[in-house]
N, C-alpha and C positions, 0 to 999 in steps of 0.2 A: 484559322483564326481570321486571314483575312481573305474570305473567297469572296468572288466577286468583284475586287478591287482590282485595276489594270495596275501591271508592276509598276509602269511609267508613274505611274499616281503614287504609288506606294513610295519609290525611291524620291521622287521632289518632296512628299511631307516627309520624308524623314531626313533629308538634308536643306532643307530650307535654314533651320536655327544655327546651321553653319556658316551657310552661305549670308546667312545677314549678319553674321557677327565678323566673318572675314571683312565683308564691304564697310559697315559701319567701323569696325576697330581702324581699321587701315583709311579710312579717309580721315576720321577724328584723330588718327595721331598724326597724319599728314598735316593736319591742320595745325595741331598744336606746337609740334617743329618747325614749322614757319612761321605761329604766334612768335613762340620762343624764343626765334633766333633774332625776328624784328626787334624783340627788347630789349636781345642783348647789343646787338648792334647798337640800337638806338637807343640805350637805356632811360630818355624822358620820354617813352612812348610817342615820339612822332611820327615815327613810322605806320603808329598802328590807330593814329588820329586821335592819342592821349594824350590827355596835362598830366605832370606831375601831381597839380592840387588835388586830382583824386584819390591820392595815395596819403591824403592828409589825415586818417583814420586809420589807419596801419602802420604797422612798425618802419616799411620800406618809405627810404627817401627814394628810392628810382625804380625801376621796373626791371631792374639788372637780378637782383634774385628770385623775382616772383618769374622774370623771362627762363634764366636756369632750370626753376623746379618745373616750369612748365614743359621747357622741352625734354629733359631728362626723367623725371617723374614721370607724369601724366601720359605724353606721347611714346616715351620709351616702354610703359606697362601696356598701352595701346597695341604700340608696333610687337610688342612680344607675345602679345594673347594673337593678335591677327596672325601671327607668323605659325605658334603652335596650335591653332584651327586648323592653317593652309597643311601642313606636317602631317595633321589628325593625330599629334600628341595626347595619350590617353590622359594626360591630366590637366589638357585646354580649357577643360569648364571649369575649371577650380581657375587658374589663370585672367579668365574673362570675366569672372567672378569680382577678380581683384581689381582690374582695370574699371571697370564699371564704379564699383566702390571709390576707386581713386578720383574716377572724373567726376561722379557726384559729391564726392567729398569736396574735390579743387572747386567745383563750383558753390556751396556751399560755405564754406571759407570767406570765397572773394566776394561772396554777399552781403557777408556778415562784416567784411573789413572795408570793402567800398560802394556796398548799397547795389540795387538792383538800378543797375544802367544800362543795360543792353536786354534787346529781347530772347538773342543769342542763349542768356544765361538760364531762363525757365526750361529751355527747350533742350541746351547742352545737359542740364538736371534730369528733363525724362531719358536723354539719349544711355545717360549713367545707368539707371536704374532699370532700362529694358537690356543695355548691353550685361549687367551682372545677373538679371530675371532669366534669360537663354542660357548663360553660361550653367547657372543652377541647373536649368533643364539638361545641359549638357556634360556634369559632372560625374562619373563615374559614381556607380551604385554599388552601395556598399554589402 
């Protein structure tokens, strides 16, 4: 099927969609667990060079539960797809699936409740949607 193809070749395309979903999940939920923790700590967003006034469109007076869902949500579904990629958990694509969803969703949300204000937010949107696009690729065939 695949003659001609040097194995070296054959084995990088076929773990590449791994290897970018370990890197990508585990740096985005790195990230998000430091969002997170800033806002809890800091619940008027100071830490993270927030006013409160931006939260004047959403339900939240402070950045205390949006800091919560973020680190436990978001980075925890993160950290849990990256961990069963690194494992090779036969059901990591379904997993990374979900994680993706979750951050395109989290981003989604916080556009609709306080406006597109960071360029962060278009870009964390495609990061959702390619990291749930791989995991598809990656999910056990049925």
């Amino acid at each position: 099927m695949y003659e001609g193809v040097p194995h070296f070749k054959l084995t990088f395309l076929m773990r590449w969609p791994r290897l970018t979903l370990v890197i990508t999940e585990a740096f985005v939920a790195l990230s998000a667990f430091a969002a997170g923790a800033m806002f809890m700590v800091e619940p008027s967003g100071r830490l993270m060079g927030m006013s409160e006034d931006t939260l004047a469109r959403s339900p939240f007076g402070s950045y205390l539960v949006p800091g919560i869902v973020l680190f436990v949500v978001v980075g925890g579904t993160l950290a849990t797809a990256a961990w069963a990629e690194m494992r090779r958990w036969p059901r990591a694509g379904w997993l990374s699936v979900v994680a993706g969803v979750v951050l395109a969703g989290w981003i989604a949300v916080q556009v609709a409740m306080i406006g597109l204000g960071h360029p962060m937010q278009p870009s964390l949107l495609v990061v959702g949607v390619v990291i749930a696009r791989l995991g598809w690729r990656r999910r056990p065939k049925a």
